[in-house]
N, C-alpha and C positions, 0 to 999 in steps of 0.2 A: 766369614760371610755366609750369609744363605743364599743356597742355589737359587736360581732367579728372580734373587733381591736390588736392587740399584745400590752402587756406593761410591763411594769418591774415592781417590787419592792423592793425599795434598802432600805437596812438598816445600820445605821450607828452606832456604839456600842462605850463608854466610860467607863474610870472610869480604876481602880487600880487592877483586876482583867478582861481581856479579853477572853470571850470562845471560845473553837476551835469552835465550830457548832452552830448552830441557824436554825430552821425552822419558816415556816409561820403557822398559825393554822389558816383555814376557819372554822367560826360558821356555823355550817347547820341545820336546825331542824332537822335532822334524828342525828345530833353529830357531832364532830367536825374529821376536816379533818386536816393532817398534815403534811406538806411538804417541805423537806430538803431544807435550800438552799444554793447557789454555795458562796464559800469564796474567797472574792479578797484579796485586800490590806489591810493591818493590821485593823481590827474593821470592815470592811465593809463585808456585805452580801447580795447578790442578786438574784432574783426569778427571771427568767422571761416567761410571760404566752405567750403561744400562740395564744389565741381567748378568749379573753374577755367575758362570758356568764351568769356571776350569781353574782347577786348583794349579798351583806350579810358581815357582820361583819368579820373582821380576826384581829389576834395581832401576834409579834413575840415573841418567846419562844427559851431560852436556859437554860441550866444547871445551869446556878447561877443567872437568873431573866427573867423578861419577861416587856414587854411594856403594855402599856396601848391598847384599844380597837380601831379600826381606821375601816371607813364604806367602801366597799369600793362598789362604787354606778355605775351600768354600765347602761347605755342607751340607748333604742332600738330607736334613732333619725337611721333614712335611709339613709346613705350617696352612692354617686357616685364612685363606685371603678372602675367601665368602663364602657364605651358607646361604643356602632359601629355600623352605619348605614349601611343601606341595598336598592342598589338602583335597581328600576325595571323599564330601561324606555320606552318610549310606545311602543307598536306593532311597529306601522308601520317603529321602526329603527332598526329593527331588530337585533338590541345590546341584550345581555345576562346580564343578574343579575350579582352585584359585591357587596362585603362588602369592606367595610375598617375601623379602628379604629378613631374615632371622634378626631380630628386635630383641632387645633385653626386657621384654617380657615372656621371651619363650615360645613356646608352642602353647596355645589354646585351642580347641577345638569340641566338637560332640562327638560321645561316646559313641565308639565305631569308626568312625573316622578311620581311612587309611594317609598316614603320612608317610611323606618321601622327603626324606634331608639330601639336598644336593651339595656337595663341597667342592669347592676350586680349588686346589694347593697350586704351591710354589713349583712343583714335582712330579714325575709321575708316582701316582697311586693307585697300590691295589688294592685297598679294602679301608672299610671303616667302621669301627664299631660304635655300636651304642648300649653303654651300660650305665646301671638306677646304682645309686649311688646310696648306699645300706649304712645305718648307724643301727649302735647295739641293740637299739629295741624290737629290730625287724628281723623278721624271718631269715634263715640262709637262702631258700628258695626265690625269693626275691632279690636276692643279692647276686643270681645269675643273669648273664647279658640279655638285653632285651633283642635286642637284632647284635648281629657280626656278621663280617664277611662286608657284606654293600656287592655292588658292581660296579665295574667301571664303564663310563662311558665309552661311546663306541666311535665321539667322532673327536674327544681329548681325553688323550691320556691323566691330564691332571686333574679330570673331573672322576667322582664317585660319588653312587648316587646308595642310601641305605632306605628299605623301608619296613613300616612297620604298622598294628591295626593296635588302635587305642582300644584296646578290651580289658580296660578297669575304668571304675569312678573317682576322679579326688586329683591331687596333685603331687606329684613326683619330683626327685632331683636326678638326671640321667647325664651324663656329658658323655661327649664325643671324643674319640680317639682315631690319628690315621695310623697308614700302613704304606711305606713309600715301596715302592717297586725291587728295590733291595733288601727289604726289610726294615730300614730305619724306621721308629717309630714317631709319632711330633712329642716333642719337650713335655708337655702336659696338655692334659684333656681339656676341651671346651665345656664349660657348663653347659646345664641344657635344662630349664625348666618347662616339663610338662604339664599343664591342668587340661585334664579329661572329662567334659561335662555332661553331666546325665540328663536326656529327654526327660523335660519338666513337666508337672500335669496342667491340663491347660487353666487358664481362668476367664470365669462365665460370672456375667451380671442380669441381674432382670431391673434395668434402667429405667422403664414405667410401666406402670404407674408405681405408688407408694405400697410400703409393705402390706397397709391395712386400708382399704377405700369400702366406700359403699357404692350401689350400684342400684339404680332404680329398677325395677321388674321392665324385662324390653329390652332393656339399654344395652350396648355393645361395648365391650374394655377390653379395648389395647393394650398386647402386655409386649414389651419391647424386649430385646433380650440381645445382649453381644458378649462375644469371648473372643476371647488371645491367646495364643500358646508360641511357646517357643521356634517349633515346625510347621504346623499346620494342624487346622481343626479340621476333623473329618465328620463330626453331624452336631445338628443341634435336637434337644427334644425337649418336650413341655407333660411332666407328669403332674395331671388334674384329680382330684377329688372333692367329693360335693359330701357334705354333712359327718362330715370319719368316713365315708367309706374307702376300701382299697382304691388307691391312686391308676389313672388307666396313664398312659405315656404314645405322644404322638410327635413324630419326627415333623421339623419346623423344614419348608424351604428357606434355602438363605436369599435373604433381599441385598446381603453384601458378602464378597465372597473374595480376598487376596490372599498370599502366603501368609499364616498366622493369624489373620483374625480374620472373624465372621458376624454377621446380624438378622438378626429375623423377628418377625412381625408375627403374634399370634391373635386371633378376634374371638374372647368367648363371647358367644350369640344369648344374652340371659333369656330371649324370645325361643330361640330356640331349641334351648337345652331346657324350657320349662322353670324355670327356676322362679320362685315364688319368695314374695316375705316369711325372714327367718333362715333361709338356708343360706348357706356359706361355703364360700369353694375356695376349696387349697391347692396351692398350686405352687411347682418350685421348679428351674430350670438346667438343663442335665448337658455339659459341652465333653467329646470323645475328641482324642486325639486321636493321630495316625500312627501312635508309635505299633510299629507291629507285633503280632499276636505272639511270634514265636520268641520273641524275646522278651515276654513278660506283660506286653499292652494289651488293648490299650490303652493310658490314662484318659479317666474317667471323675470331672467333678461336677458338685450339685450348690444351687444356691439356696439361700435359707429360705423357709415356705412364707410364702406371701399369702395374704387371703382376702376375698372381695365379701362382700357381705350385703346380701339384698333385701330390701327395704320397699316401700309404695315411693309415689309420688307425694304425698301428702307427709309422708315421714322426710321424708329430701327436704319438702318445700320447710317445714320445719324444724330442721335441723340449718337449712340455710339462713333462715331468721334467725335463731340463735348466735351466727359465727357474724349478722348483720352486725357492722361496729359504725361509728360517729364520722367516717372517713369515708366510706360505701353512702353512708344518709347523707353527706353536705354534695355525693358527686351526682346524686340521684338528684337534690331539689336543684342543683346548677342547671341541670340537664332541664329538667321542667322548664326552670323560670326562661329559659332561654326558648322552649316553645313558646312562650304565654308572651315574649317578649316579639317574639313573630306573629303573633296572633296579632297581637294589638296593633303592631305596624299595621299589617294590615286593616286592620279594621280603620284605623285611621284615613289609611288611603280612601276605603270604599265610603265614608261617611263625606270623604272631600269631593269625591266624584259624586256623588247624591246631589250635594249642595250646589256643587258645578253646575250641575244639570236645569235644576230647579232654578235657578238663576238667571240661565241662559232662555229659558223660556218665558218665564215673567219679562224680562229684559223685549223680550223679540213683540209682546204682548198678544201670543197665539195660543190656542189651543196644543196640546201635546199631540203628538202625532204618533201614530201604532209604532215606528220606530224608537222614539221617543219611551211610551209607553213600554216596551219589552227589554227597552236599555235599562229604564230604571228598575223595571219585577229584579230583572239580572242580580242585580246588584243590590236589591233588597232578600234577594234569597244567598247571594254569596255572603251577606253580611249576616242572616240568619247562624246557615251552617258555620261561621267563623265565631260566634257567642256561642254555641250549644259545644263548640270544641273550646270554648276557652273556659267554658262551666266543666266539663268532664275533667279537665286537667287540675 
């Protein structure tokens, strides 16, 4: 058995007399110890222990015989009852410590990272090592332990904790080995897959407008711009140039701002940078991350150059007539006919109230009265201005 493992012990009884009870008797040198055990099904009896801790001799005993002497032999081998890493990773991402229970995908994390494997054994322990596990195409140098030793916890003996700083890129096979307090070692190593991921370079979009637009002399163009990175972006910048010449670069505030991605809004002013028919401004946008400087950062990437291309008013308006298609011309005459279709109502109306009027006076057989008379100009000047709008349309 292994030390502070649970096991049974069954017993199984014959013969022409069966006893109701039966217990176990442990031999101890201080004398023997004796312990009922639980009765199943006809002849059968069973014990079961909770934690396995002391080697030494026992037999079964009942009222009409007993067994012969049986060893029964517990082993302080160190096994793996649980693992869970402990990941810390560097300053500069400003992420918080996280544990989790050790998964059969290993250990994952970013380069740098410091881990801590915590092991619970069966046992007490004194150490645990962790070593890469080398086939022939690897170095010897590599085939040395990555960590040894560990510590042991300070409030269980059975705990040991080992750690170590991920300072390579790629993925590794390393497994685990204990060290029982006597020195037993456990049966065989735990696997241990490591992948060590390297700070990625961020990625940056210029989301609008379109790689190639025109832009009328005056006009104002929005150029949008967001990136993602693994960590976190630390700036954005926008490198301009008008006609070829050398690119100038000006840092964007960010209009959105969380762990890993960012957004920002740029306005070239065409009024006020001057910019006339014919010239042409290139432009392309520039995302840093935060990896730090002394370890090779920061990444740094750029998007492909966009360019605006400015033109009059008169070249727009004719270039818009050109992209005018059959679909644009049937939404325009809807549009119309639907004024000319209010127009006329109206006119309708007013042509009835005229008549109404005129009616109501012949009827009464009076002259028209300045009330009268100013109702009707009304209405023959609102029925004017509703013909000269329904001419213009």
């Amino acid at each position: 058995l292994y030390h502070g493992k649970p096991a049974t012990i069954q017993a199984d009884l014959s013969g022409p007399e069966l006893p109701d009870e039966a217990s176990v008797v442990f031999v101890r040198d201080d004398g023997e110890q004796r312990v009922p055990m639980l009765r199943r099904e006809s002849g059968r009896y069973v014990l079961p222990l909770e934690r396995a801790e002391q080697s030494g001799p026992f037999y079964i005993d009942t009222p009409v015989g007993r067994s012969v002497r049986y060893d029964l032999n517990v082993r302080a081998t160190p096994l793996f009852e649980q693992v869970t890493v402990r990941y810390e990773p560097p300053a500069y991402t400003g992420r918080k410590a996280s544990q989790s229970v050790l998964g059969p995908r290993g250990i994952r994390a970013l380069e740098g990272t410091r881990v801590t494997v915590t092991v619970r054994s069966n046992v007490a322990v004194a150490g645990v090592r962790v070593d890469a596990v080398v086939n022939h195409a690897e170095s010897a140098a590599r085939a040395k332990p990555q960590a040894a030793g560990g510590r042991q916890d300070e409030d269980d003996p059975r705990v040991v904790h080992a750690s170590f700083d991920l300072d390579f890129v790629g993925e590794r096979e390393w497994s685990l080995s204990l060290a029982a307090v006597d020195g037993t070692l456990s049966e065989a190593p735990l696997p241990l897959r490591i992948v060590s991921v390297p700070d990625a370079a961020p990625r940056v979009r210029i989301d609008e407008p379109g790689m190639e637009v025109v832009a009328v002399e005056g006009w104002p163009v929005h150029v949008h711009v967001s990136a993602d990175d693994d960590v976190d972006i630390a700036r954005l910048d926008l490198r301009r140039a008008v006609n070829g010449f050398p690119p100038s670069a000006v840092e964007l505030p960010f209009t959105f701002k969380q762990a890993g991605r960012a957004t920002a809004v740029y306005t070239f002013d065409l009024e006020a940078l001057g910019a006339r028919r014919g010239d042409v401004i290139t432009y392309y946008a520039t995302a840093t991350d935060n990896y730090p400087t002394e370890l090779g950062g920061p990444h740094v990437t750029d998007t492909d150059t966009f360019a605006i291309q400015v033109i009059t008013l008169e070249e727009y308006q004719t270039l818009q007539r050109a992209e005018y298609g059959p679909s644009q011309m049937q939404d325009e005459v809807d549009q119309y006919q639907r004024l000319l279709d209010d127009l006329t109502r109206r006119r309708d109306e007013l042509l009835k109230e005229i008549d109404d009027l005129k009616k109501r006076i012949e009827q009464q057989g009076a002259q028209m009265t300045d009330a009268d008379r100013a109702k009707l100009d009304a209405l023959l000047d609102e029925l004017k201005r509703h013909e000269d709008a329904k001419q213009r349309l």
